[in-house]
C-alpha positions in Angstrom: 0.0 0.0 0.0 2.8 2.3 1.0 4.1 1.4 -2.4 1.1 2.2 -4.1 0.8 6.1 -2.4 4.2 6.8 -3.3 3.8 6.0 -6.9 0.5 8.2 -7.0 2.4 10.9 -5.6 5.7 10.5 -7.9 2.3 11.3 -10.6 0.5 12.7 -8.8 2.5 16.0 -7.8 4.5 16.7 -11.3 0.8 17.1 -12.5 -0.2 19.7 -9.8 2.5 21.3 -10.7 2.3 21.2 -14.4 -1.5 22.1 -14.1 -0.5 25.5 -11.3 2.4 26.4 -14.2 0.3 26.5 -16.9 -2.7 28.5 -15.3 -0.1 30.9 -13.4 1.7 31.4 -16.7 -1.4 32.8 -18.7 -2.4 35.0 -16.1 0.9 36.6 -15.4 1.2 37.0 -19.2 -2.2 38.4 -19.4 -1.6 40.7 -16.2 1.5 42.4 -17.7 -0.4 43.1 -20.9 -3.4 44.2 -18.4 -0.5 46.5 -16.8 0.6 47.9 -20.2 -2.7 48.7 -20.8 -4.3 51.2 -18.8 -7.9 51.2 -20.7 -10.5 50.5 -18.4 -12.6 48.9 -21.0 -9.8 46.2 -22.0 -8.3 46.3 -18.1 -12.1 44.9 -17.6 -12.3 42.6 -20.4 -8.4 40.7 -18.9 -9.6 40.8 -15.8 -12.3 38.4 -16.4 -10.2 36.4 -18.9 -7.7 36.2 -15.9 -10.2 35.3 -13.3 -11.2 32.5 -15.6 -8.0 31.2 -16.1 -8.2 31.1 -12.3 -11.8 29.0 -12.0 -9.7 26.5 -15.1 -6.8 25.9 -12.7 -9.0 25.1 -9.9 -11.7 22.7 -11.6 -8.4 21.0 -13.5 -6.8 20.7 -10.4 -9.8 19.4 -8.6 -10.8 17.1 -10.9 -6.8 15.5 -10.6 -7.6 15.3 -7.1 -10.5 13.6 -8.1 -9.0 10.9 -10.3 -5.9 9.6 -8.0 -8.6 9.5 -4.9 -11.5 7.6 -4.0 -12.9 10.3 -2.1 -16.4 11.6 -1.3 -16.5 15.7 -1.4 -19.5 16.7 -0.3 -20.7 20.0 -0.4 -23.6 21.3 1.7 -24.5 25.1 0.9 -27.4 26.3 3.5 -28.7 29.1 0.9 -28.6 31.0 -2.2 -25.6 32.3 -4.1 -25.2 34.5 -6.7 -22.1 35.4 -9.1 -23.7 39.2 -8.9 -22.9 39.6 -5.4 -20.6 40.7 -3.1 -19.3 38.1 -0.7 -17.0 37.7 2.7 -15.8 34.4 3.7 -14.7 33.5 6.7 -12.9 30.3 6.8 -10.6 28.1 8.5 -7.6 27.0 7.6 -5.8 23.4 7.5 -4.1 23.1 4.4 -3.3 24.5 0.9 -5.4 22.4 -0.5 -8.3 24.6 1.6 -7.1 27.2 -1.7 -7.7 25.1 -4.3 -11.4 23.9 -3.0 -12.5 27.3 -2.6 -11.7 28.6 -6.2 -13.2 25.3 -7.5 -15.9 25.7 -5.1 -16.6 29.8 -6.1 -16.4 29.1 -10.4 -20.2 28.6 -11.2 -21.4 29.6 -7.7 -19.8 32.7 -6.4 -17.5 35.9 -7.7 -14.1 35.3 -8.1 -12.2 35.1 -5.1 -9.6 37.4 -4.1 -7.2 36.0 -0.8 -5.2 37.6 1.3 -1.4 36.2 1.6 1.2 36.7 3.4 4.1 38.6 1.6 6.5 36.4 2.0 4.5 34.4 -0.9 5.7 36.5 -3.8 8.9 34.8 -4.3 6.7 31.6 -4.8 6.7 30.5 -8.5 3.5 31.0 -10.9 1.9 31.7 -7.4 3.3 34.9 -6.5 3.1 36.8 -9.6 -0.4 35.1 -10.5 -1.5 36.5 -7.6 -0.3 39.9 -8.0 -1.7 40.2 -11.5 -5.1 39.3 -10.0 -4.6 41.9 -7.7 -4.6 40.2 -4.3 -3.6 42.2 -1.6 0.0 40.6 0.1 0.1 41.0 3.6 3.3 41.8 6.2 3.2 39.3 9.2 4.8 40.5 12.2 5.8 39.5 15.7 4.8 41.4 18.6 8.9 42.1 19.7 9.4 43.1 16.1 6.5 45.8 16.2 8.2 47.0 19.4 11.4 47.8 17.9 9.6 49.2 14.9 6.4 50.6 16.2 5.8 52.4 12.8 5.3 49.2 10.8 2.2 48.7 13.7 -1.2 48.9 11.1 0.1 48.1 7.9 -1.8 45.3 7.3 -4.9 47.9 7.8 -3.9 50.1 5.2 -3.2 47.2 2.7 -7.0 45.6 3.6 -7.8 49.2 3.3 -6.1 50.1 -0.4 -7.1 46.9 -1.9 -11.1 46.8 -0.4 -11.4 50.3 -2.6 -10.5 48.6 -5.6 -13.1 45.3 -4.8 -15.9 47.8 -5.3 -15.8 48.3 -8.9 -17.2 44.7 -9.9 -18.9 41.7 -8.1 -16.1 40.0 -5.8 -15.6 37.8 -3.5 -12.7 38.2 -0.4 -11.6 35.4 1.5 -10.5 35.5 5.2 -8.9 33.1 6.8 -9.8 34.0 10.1 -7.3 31.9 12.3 -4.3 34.0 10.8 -2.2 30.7 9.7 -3.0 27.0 9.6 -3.9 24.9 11.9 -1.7 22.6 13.4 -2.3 20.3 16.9 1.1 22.1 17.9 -0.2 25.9 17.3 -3.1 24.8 18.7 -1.6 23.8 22.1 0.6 27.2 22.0 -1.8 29.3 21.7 -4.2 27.8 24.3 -6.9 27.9 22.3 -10.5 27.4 23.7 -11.2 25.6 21.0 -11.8 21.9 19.6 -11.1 22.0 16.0 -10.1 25.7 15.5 -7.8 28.4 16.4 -8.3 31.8 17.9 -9.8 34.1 15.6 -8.2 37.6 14.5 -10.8 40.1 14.3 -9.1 43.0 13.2 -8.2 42.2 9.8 -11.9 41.2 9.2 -12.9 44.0 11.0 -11.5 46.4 8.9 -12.5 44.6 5.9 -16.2 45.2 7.0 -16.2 48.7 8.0 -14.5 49.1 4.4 -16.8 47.2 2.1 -19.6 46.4 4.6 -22.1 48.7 2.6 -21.2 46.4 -0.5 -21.0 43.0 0.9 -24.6 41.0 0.7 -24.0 38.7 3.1 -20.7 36.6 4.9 -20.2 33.2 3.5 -18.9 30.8 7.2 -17.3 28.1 5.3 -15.6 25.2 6.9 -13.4 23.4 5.5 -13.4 19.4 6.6 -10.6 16.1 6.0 -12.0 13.8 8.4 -10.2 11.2 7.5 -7.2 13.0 7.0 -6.8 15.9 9.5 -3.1 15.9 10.4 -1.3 16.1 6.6 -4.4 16.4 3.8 -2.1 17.7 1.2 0.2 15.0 1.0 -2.9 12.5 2.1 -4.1 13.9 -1.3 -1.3 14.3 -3.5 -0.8 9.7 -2.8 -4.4 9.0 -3.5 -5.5 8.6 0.7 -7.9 11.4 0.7 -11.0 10.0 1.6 -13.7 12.4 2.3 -13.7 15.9 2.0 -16.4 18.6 3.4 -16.9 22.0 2.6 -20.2 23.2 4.5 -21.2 26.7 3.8 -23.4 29.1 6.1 -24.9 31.7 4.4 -25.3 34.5 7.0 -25.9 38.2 7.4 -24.2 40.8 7.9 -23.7 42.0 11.9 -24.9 45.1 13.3 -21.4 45.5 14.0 -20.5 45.7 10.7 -19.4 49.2 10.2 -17.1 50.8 13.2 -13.5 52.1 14.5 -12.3 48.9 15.3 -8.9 50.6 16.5 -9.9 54.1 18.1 -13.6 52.6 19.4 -13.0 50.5 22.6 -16.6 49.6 22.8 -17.0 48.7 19.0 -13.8 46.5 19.4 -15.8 44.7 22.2 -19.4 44.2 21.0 -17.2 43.1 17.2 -15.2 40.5 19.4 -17.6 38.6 21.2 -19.8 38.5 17.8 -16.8 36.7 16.3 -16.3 34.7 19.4 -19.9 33.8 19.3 -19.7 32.4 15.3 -16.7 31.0 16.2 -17.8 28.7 18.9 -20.7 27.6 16.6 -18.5 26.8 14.1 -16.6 24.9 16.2 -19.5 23.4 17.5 -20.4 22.8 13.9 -17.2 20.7 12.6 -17.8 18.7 16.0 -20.9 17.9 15.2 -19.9 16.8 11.2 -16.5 14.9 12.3 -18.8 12.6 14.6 -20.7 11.8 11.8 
């Protein structure tokens, strides 16, 4: 058997690869010619082009995963969706693979999605510069003992949600939040104490922001979880030597909170009342994978 996985992933991978080269390739061709172009008209007419080269990676990618695993992917969506909307998903986070399900998952349901990465993932071939052509915002991660040396650098990550948000409002899109910040491991989840099961604390100011931004645009907040029962600990590599067995995506369509728009930084009280409603979908959430990994 062990035999067998390591074959499907010596196949397996080269393909993945092949497949993200390909896609990245057109659209960082089409981006610089988007670039030299400044005509809103044709900048329009690439950027779809370039979002569906985005939806073909996924679905080819997907369907890969598809043939070298007997899995079950079930997808249970609790509501309507529409590609002329404006959507916010929040979502957790175990793998990269998490990526790849959610553009699959948004091509004929949703707008195309727009993440936020961490900068460090520029240097990353096709990925980096595929990204930046689609204009996804890159984000600087840093540690609290860096931000006391350099207190200036303290917000930047607001002013890039901020920048980028203003250029989301000029056609349908959808922006994706990983709430939790990173992935989640068992070991992050012991260091960080968190309260719990299956997820990690969330961050609220980055979504915060995002809401006080966009919030009059957004028509609703998309609480998707994303599920490897079977293969929790390492689904990438479970699915890159054919061992993925199930997969879940369950989506919560819900509305927007009352808390939506607010000076998440300056307003004490708004920082409250906006925490414990994300603590309070949080621990449903949680609540929610619990109840789907018993089952």
């Amino acid at each position: 058997m062990k035999i067998v996985s390591l074959l499907i992933f010596l196949i397996h991978t080269p393909l993945q690869v092949i497949n993200l080269a390909f896609w990245g390739s057109l659209i960082i061709l089409f981006g610089l010619v988007k670039l030299a172009l400044p005509i809103p008209s044709v900048q329009k007419f690439l950027a779809n082009l370039m979002h569906r080269f985005l939806f073909g990676f996924g679905a080819v990618s997907v369907k890969m995963v598809r043939i070298f695993n007997d899995v079950d992917v079930q997808i249970d969506v609790h509501g309507e969706l529409s590609k002329q909307h404006w959507y916010l998903i929040m979502a957790n986070h175990l793998s990269w693979l998490d990526i790849i399900l959610l553009i699959e998952f948004a091509a004929k349901r949703i707008p195309a999605p727009k993440f936020f990465l961490k900068k460090e993932l520029i240097w990353m071939p096709f990925v980096g510069l595929g990204a930046w052509a689609l204009e996804m915002p890159f984000m600087s991660r840093y540690s609290q003992s860096y931000l006391k040396k350099y207190p200036h650098k303290r917000g930047q990550d607001i002013e890039t949600t901020k920048r980028y948000c203003h250029k989301f409002k000029t056609m349908p899109t959808t922006v994706i939040n990983f709430v939790e910040g990173t992935r989640f491991t068992d070991n992050k989840h012991q260091l960080k104490q968190s309260c719990y099961q299956h997820l990690l604390p969330p961050k609220a100011g980055g979504i915060a922001f995002t809401l006080a931004t966009m919030g009059d645009l957004f028509t609703n907040i998309l609480d998707i979880s994303l599920l490897y029962p079977q293969n929790r600990h390492h689904p990438m590599y479970a699915m890159l030597s054919g061992q993925m067995k199930r997969i879940v995506i369950d989506v919560n369509i819900i509305p927007l909170p009352e808390q939506a728009c607010g000076d998440y930084f300056s307003d004490a009280v708004y920082r409250l009342q906006f925490q414990d409603w994300l603590n309070e979908r949080w621990a449903a959430k949680d609540a929610r994978i619990a109840k789907i990994m018993e089952h």
